[in-house]
PyMOL Python script that loads the backbone (N, CA, C, O; Angstrom):
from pymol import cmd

cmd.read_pdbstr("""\
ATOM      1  N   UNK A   1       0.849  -1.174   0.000  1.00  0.00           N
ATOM      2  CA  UNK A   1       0.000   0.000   0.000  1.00  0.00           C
ATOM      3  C   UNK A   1       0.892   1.234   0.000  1.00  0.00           C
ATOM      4  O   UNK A   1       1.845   1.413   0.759  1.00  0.00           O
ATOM      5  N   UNK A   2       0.412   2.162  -1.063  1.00  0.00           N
ATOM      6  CA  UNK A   2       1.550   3.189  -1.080  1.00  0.00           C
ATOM      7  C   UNK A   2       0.756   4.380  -0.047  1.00  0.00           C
ATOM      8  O   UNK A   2      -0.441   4.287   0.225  1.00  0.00           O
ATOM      9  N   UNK A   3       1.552   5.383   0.414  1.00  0.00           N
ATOM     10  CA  UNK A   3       1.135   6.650   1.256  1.00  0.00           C
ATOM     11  C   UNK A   3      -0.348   7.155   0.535  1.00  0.00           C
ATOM     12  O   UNK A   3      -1.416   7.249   1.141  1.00  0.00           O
ATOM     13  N   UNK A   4      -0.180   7.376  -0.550  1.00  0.00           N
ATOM     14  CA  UNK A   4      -1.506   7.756  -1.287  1.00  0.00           C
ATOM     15  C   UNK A   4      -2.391   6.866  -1.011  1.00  0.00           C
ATOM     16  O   UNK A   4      -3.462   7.441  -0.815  1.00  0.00           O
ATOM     17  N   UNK A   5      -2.484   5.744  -0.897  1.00  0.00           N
ATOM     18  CA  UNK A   5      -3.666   4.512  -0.952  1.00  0.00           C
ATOM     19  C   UNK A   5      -4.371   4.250   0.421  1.00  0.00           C
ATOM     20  O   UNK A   5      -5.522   3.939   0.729  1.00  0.00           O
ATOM     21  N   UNK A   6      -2.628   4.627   1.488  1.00  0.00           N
ATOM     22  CA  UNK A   6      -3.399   5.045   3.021  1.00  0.00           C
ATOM     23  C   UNK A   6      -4.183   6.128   3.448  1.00  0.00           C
ATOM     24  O   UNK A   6      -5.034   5.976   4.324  1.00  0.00           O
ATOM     25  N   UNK A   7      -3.919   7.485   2.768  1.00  0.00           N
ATOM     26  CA  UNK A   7      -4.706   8.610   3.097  1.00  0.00           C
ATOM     27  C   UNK A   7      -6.299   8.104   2.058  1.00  0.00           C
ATOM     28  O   UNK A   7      -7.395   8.389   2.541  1.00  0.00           O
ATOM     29  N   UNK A   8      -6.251   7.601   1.108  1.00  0.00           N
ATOM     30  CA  UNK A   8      -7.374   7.189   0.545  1.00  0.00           C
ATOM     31  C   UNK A   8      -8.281   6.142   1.444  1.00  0.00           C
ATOM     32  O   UNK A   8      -9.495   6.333   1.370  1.00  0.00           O
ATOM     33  N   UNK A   9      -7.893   5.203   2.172  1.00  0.00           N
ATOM     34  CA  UNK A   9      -8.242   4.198   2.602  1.00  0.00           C
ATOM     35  C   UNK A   9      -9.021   5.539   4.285  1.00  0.00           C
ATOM     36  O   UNK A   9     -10.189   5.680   4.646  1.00  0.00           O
ATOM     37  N   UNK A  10      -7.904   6.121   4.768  1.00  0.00           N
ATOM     38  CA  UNK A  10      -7.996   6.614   6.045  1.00  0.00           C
ATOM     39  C   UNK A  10      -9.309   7.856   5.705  1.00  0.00           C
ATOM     40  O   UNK A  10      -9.856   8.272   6.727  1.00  0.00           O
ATOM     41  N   UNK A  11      -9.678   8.281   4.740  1.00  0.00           N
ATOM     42  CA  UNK A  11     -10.718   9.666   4.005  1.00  0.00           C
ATOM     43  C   UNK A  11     -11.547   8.361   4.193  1.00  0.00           C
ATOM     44  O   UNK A  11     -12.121   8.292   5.280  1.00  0.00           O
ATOM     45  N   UNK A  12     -11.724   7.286   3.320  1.00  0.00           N
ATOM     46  CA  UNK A  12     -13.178   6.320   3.686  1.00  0.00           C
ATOM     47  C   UNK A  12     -13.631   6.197   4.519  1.00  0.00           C
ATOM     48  O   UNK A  12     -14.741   6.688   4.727  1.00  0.00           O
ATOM     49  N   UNK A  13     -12.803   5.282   5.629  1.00  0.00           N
ATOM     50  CA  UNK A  13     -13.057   5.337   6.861  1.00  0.00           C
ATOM     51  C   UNK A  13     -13.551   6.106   7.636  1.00  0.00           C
ATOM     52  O   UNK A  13     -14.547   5.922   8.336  1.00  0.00           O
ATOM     53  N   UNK A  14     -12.572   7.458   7.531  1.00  0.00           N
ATOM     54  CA  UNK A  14     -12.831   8.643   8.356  1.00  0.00           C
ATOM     55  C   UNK A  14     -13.992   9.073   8.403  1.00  0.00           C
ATOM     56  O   UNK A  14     -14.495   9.424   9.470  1.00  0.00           O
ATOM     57  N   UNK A  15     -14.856   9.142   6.842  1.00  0.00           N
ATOM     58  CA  UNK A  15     -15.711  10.410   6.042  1.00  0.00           C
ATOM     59  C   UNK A  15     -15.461  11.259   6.113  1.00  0.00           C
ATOM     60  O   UNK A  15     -16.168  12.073   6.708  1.00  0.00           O
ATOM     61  N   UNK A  16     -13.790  11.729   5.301  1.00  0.00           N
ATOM     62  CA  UNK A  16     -13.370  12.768   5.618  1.00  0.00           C
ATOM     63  C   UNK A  16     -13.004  13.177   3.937  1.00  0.00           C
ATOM     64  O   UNK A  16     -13.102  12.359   3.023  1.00  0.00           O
ATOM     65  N   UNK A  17     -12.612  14.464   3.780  1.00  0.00           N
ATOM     66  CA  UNK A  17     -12.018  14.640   2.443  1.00  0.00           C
ATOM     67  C   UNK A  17     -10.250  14.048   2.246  1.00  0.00           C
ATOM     68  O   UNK A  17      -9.293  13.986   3.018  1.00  0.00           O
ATOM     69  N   UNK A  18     -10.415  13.775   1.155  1.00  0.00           N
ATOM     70  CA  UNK A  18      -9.091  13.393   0.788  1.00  0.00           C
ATOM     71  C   UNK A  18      -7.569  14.265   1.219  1.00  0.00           C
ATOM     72  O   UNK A  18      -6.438  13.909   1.547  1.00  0.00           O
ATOM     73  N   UNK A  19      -8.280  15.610   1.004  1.00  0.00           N
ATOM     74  CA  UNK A  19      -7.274  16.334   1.606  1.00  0.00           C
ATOM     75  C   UNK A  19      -7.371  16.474   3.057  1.00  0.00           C
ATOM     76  O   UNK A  19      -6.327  16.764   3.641  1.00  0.00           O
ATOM     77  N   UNK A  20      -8.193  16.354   3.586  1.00  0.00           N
ATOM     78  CA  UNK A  20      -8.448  16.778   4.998  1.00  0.00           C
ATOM     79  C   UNK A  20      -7.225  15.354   5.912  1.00  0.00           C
ATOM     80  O   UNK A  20      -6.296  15.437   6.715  1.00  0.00           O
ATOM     81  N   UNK A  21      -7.953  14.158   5.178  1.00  0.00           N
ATOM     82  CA  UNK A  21      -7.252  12.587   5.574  1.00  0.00           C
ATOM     83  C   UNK A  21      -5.293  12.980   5.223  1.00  0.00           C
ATOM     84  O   UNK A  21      -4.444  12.844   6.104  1.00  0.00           O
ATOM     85  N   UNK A  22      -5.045  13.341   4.126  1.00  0.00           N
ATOM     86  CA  UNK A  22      -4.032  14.183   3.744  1.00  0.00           C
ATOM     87  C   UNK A  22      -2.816  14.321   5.082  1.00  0.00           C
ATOM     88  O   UNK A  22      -1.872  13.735   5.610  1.00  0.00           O
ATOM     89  N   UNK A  23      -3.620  15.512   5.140  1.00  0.00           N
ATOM     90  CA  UNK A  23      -2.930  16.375   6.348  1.00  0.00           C
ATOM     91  C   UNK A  23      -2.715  15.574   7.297  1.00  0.00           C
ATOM     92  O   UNK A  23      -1.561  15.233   7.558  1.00  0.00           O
ATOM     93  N   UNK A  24      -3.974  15.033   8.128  1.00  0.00           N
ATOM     94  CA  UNK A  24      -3.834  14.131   9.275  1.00  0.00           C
ATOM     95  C   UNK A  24      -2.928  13.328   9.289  1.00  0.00           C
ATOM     96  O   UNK A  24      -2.173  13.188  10.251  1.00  0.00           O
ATOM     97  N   UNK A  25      -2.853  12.582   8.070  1.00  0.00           N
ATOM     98  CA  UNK A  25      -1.299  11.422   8.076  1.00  0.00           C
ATOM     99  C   UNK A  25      -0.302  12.065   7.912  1.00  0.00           C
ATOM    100  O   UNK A  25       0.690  11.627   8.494  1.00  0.00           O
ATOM    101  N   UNK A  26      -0.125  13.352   7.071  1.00  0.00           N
ATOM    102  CA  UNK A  26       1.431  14.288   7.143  1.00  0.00           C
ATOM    103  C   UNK A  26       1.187  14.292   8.841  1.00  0.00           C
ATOM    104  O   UNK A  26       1.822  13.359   9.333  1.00  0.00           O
ATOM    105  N   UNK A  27       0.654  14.860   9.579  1.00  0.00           N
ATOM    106  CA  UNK A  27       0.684  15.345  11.126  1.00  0.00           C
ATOM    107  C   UNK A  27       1.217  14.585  11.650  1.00  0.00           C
ATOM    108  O   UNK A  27       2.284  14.663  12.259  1.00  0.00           O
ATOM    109  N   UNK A  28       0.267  13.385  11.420  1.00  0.00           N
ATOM    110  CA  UNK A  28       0.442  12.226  12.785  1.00  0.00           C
ATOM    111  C   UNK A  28       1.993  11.498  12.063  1.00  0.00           C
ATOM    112  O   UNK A  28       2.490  10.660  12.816  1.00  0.00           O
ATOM    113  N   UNK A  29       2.603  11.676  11.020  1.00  0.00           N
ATOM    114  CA  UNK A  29       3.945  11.229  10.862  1.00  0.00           C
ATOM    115  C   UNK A  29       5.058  12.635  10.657  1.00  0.00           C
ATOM    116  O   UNK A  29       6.257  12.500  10.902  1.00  0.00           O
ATOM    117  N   UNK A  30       4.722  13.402  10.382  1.00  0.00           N
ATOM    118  CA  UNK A  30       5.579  14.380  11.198  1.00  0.00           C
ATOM    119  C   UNK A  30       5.659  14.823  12.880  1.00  0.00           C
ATOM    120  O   UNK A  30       6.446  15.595  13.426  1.00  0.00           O
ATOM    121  N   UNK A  31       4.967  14.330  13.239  1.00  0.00           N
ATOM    122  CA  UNK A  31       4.560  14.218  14.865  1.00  0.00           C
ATOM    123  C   UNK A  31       5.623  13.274  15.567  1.00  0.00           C
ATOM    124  O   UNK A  31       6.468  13.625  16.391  1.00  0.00           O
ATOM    125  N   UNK A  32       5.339  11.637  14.921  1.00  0.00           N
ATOM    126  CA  UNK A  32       6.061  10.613  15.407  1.00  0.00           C
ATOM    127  C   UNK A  32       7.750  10.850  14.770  1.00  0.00           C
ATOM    128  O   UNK A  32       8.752  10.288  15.211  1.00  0.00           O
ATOM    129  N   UNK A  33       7.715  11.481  14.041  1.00  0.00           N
ATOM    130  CA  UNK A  33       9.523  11.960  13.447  1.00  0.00           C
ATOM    131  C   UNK A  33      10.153  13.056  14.140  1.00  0.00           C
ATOM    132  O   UNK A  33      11.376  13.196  14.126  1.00  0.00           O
ATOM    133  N   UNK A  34       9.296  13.918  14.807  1.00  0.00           N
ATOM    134  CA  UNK A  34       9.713  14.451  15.905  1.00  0.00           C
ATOM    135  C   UNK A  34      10.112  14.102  17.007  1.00  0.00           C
ATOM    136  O   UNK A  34      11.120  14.365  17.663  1.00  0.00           O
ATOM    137  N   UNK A  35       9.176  13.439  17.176  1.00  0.00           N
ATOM    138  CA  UNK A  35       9.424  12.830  18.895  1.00  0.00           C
ATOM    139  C   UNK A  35      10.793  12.054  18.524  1.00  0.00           C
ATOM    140  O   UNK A  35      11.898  12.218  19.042  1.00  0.00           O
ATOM    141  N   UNK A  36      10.500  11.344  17.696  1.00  0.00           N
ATOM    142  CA  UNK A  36      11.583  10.636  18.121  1.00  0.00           C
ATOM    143  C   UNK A  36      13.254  11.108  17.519  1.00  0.00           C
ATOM    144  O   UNK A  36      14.254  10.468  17.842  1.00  0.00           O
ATOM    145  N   UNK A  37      13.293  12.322  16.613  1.00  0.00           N
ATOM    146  CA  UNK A  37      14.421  12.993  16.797  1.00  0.00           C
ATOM    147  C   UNK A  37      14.838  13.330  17.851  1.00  0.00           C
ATOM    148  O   UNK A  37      15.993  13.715  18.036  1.00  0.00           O
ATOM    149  N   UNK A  38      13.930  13.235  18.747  1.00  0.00           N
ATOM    150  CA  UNK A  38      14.183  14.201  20.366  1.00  0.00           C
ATOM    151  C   UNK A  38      14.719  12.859  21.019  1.00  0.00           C
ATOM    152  O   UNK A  38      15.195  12.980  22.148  1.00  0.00           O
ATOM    153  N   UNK A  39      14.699  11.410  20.370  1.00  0.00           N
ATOM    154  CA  UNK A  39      15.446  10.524  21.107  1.00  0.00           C
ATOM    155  C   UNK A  39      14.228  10.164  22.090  1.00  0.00           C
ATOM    156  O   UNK A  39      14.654   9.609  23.102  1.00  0.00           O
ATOM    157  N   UNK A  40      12.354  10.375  22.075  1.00  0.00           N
ATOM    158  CA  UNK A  40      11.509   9.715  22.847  1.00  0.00           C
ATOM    159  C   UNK A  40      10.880   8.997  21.991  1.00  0.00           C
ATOM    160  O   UNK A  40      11.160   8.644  20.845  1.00  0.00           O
ATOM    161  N   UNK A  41       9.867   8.787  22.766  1.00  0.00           N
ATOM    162  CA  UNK A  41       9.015   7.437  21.711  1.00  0.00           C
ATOM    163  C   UNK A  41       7.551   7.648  21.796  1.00  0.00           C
ATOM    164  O   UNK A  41       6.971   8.388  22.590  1.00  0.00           O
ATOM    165  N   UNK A  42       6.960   6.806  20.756  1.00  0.00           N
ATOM    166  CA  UNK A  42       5.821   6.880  20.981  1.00  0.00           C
ATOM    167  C   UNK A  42       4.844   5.424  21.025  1.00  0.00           C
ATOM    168  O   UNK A  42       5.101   4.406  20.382  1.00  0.00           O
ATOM    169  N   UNK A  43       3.640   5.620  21.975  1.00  0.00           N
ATOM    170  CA  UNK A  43       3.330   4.428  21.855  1.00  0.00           C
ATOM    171  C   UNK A  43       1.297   4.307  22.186  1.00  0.00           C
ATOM    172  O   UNK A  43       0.464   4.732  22.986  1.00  0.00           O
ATOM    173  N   UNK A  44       1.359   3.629  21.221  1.00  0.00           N
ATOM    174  CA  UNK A  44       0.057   3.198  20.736  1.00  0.00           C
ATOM    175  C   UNK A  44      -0.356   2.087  21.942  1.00  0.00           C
ATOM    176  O   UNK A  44       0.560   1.380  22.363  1.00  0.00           O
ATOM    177  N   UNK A  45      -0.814   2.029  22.134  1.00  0.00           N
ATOM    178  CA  UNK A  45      -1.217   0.879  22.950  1.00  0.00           C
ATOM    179  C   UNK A  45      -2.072   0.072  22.329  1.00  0.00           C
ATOM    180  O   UNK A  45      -3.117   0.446  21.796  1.00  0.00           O
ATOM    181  N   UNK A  46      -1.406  -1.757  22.406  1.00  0.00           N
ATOM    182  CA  UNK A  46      -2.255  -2.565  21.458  1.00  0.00           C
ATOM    183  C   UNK A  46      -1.749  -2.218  20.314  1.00  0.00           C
ATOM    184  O   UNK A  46      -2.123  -3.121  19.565  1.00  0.00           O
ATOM    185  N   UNK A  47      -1.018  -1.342  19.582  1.00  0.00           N
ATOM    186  CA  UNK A  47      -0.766  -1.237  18.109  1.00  0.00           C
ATOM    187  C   UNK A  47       0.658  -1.554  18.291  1.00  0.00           C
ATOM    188  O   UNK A  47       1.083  -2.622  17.850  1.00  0.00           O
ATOM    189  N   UNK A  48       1.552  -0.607  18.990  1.00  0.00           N
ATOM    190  CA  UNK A  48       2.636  -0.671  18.789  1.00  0.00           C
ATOM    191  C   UNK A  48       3.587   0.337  19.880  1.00  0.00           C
ATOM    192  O   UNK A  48       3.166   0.766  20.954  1.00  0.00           O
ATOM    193  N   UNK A  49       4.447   0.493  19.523  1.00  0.00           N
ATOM    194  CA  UNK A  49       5.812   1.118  19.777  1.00  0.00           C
ATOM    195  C   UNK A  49       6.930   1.727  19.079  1.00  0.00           C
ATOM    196  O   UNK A  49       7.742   0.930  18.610  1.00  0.00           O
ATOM    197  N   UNK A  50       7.236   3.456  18.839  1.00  0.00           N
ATOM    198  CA  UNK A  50       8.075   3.749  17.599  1.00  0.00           C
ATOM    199  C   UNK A  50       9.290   4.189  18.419  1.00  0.00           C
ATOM    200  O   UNK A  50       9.029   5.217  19.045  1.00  0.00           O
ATOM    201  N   UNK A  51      10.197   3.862  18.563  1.00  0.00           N
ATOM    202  CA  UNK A  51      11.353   4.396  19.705  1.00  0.00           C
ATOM    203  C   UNK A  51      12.479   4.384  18.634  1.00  0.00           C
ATOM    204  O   UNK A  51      12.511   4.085  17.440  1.00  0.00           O
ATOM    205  N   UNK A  52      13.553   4.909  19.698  1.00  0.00           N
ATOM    206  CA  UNK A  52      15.110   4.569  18.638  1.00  0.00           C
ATOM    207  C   UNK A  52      15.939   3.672  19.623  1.00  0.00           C
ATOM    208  O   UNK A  52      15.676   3.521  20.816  1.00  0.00           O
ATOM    209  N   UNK A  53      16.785   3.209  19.066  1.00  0.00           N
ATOM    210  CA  UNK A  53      18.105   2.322  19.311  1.00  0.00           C
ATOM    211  C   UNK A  53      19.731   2.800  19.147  1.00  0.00           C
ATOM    212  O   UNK A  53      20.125   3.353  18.120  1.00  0.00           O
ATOM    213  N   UNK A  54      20.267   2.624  19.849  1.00  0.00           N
ATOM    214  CA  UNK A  54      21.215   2.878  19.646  1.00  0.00           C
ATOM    215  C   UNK A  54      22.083   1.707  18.899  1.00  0.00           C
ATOM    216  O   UNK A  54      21.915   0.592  19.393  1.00  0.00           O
ATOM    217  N   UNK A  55      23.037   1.784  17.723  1.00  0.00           N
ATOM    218  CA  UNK A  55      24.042   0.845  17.523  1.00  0.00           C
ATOM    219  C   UNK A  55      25.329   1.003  17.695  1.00  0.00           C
ATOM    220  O   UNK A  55      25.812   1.700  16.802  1.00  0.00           O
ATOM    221  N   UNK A  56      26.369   0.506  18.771  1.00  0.00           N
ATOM    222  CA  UNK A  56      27.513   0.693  18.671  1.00  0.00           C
ATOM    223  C   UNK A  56      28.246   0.878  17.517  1.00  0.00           C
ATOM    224  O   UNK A  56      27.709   0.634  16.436  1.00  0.00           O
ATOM    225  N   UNK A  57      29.551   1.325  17.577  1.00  0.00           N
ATOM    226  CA  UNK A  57      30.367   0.849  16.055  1.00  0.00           C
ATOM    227  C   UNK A  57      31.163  -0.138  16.517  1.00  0.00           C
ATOM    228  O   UNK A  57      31.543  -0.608  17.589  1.00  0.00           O
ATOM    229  N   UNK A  58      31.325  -0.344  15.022  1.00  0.00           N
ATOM    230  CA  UNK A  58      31.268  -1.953  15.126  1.00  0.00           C
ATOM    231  C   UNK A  58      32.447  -2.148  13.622  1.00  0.00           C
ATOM    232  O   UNK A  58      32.193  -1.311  12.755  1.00  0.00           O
ATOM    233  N   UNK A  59      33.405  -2.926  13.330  1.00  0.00           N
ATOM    234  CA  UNK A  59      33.728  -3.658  11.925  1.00  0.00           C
ATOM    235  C   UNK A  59      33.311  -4.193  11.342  1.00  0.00           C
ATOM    236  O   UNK A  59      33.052  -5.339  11.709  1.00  0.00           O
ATOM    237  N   UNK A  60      33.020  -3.848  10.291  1.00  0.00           N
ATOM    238  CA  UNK A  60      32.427  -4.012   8.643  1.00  0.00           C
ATOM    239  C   UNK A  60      33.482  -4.793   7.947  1.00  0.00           C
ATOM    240  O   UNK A  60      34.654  -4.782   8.325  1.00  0.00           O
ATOM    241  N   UNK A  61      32.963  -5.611   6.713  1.00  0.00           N
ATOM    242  CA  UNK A  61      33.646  -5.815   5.923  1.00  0.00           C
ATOM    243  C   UNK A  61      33.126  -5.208   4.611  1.00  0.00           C
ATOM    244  O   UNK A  61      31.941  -4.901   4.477  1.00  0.00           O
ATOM    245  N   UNK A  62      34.044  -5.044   3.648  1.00  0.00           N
ATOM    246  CA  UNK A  62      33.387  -3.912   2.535  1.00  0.00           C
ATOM    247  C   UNK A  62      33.235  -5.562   1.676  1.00  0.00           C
ATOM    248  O   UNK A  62      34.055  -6.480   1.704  1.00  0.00           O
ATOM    249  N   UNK A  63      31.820  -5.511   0.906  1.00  0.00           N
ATOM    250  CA  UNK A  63      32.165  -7.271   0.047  1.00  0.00           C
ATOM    251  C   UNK A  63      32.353  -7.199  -1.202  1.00  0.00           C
ATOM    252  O   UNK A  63      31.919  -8.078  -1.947  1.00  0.00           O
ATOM    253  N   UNK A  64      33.096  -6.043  -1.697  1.00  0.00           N
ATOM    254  CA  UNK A  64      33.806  -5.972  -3.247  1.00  0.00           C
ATOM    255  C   UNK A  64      35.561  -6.206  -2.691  1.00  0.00           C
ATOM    256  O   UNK A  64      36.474  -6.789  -3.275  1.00  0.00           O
ATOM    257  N   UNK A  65      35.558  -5.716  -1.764  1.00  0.00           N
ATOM    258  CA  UNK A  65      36.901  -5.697  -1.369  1.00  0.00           C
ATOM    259  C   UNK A  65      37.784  -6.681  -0.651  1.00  0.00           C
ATOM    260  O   UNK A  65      38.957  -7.040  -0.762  1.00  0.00           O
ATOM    261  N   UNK A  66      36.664  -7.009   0.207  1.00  0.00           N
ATOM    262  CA  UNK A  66      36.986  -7.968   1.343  1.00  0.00           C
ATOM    263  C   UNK A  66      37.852  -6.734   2.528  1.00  0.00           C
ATOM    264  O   UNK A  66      37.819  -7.021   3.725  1.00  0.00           O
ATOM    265  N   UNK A  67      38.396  -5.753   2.199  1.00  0.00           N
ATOM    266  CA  UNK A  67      38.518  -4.859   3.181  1.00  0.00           C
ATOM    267  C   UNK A  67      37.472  -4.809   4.626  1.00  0.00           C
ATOM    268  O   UNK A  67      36.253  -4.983   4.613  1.00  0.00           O
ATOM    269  N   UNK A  68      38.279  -4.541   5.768  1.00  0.00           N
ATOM    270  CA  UNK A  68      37.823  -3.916   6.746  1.00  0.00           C
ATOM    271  C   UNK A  68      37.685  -2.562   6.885  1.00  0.00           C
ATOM    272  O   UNK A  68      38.565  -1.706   6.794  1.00  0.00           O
ATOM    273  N   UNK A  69      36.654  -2.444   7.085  1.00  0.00           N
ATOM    274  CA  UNK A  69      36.152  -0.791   7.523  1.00  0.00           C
ATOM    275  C   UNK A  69      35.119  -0.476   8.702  1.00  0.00           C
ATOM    276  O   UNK A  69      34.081  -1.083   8.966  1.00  0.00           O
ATOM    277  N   UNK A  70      35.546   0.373   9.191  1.00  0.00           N
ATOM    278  CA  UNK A  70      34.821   0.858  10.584  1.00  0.00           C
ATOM    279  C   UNK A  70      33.496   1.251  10.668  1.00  0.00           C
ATOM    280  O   UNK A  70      33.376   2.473  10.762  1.00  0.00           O
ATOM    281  N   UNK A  71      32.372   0.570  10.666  1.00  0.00           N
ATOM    282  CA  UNK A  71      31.256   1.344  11.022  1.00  0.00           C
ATOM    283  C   UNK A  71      31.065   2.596  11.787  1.00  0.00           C
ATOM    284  O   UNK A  71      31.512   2.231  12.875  1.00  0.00           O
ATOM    285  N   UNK A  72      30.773   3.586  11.920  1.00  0.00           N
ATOM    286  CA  UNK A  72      30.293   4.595  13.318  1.00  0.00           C
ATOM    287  C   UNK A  72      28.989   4.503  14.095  1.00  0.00           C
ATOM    288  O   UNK A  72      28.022   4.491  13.334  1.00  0.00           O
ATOM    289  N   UNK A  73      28.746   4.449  15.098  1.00  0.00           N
ATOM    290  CA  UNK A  73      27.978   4.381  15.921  1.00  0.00           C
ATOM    291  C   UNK A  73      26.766   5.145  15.475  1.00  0.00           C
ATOM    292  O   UNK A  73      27.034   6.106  14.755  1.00  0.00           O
ATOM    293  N   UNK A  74      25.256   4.907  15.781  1.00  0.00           N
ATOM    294  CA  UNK A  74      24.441   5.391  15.016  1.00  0.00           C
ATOM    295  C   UNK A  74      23.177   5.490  15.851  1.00  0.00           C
ATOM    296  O   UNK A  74      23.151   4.792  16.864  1.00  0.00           O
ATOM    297  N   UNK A  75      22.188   6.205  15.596  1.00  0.00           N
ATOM    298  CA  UNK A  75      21.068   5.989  16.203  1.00  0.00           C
ATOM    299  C   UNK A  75      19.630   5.749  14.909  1.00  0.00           C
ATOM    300  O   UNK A  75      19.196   6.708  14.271  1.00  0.00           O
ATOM    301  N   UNK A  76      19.280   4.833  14.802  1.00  0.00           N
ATOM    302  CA  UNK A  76      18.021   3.778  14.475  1.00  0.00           C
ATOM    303  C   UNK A  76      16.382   4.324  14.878  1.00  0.00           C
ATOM    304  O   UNK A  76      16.079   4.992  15.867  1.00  0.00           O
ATOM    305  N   UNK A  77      15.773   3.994  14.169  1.00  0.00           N
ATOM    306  CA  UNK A  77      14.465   4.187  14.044  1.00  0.00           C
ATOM    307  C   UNK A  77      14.096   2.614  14.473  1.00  0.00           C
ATOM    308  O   UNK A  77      14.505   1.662  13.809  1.00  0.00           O
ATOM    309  N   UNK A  78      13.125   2.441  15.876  1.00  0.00           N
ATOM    310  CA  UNK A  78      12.603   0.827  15.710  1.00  0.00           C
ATOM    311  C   UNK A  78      11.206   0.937  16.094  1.00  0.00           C
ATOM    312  O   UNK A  78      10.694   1.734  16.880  1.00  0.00           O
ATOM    313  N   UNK A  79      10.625  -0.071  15.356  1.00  0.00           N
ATOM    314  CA  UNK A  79       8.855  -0.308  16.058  1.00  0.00           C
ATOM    315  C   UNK A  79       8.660  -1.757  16.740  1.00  0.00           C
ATOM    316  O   UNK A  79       9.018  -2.722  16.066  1.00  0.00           O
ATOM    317  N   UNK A  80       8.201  -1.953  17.833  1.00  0.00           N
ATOM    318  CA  UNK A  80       7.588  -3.077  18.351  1.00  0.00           C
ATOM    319  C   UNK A  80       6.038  -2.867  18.250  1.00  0.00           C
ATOM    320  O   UNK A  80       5.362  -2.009  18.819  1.00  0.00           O
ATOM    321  N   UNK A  81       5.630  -3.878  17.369  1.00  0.00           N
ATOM    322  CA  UNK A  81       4.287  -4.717  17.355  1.00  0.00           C
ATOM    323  C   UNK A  81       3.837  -4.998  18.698  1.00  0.00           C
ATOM    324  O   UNK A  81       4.432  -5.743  19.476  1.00  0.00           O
ATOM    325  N   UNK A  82       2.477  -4.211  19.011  1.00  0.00           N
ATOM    326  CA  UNK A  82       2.134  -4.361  20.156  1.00  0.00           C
ATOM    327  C   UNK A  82       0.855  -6.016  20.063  1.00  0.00           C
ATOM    328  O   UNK A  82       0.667  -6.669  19.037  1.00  0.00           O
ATOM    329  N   UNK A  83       0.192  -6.295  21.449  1.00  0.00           N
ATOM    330  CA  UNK A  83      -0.135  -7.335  21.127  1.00  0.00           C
ATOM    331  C   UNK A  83      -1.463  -7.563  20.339  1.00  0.00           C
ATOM    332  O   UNK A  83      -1.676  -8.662  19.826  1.00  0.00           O
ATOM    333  N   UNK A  84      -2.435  -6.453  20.228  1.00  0.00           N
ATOM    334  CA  UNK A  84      -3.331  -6.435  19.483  1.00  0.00           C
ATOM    335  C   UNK A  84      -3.055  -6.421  17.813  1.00  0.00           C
ATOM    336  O   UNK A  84      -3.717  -7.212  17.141  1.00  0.00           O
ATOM    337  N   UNK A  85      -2.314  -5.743  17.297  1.00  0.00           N
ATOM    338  CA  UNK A  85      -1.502  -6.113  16.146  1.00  0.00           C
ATOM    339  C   UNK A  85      -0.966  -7.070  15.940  1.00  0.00           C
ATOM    340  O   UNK A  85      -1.129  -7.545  14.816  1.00  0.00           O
ATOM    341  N   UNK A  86       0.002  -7.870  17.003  1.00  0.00           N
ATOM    342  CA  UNK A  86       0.462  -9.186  16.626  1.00  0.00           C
ATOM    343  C   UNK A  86      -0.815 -10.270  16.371  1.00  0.00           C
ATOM    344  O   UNK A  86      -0.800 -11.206  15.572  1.00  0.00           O
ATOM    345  N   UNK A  87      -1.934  -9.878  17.281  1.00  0.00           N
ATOM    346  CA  UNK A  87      -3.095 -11.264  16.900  1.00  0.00           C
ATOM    347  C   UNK A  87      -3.667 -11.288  15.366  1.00  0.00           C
ATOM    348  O   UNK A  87      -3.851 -12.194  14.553  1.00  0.00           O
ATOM    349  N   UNK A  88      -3.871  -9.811  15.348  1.00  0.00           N
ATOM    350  CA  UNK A  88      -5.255 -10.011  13.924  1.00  0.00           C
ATOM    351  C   UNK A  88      -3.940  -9.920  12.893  1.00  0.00           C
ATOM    352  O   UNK A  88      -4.366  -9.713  11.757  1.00  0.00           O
ATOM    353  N   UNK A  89      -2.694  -9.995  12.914  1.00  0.00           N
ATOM    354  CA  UNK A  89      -2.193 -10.112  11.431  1.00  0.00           C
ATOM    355  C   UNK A  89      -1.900 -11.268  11.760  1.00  0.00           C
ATOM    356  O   UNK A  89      -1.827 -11.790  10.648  1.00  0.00           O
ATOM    357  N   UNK A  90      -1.576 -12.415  12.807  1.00  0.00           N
ATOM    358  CA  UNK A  90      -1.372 -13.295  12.835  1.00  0.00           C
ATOM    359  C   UNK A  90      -2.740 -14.463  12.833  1.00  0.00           C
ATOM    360  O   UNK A  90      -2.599 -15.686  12.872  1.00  0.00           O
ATOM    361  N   UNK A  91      -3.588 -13.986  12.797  1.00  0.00           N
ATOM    362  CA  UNK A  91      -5.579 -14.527  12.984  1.00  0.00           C
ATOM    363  C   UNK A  91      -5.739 -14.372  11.493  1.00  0.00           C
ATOM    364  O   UNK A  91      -6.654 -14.946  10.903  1.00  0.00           O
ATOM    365  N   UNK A  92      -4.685 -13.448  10.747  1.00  0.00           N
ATOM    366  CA  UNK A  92      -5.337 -13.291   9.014  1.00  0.00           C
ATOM    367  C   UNK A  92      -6.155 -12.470   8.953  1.00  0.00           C
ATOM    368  O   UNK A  92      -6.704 -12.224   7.879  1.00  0.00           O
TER     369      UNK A  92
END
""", "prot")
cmd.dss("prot")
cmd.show_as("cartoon", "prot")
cmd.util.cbc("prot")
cmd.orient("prot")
């Protein structure tokens, strides 16, 4: 499902205008890209969990080269599937 097909799907649902559904999904995902630039999280209850991670650095291998190279330490975007989400995609 592309971004367009969710604000289409989310205007049905809603009974909202296409643009109106629009906005709401720019919001509510410029919202959750905030927070979690700020390094907090957000969380749905029953849906989920959008937090970050930290990854150490770490050695790489480059695989054209077979060279070693240094990763740098990084911070990650992660979601945990909360448990109401894990049933009904796992129920089908």
């Amino acid at each position: 499902m592309t971004k367009q097909e969710f604000v289409d799907a989310v205007a049905g649902r809603a009974g909202m205008s296409k643009s109106e559904a629009a906005k709401a999904v720019d919001a509510v995902l410029d919202t959750i890209t905030a927070t979690l630039g700020r390094r907090d999280s957000v969380t749905f209850t029953g849906f989920g969990k959008f937090s970050t991670s930290d990854r150490a650095a770490r050695m790489g291998v480059n695989p054209r080269t077979g060279e070693k190279v240094m990763i740098q330490a990084t911070t990650v975007p992660k979601f945990s599937a909360g448990s109401s989400l894990k049933s009904s995609v796992k129920g089908g």
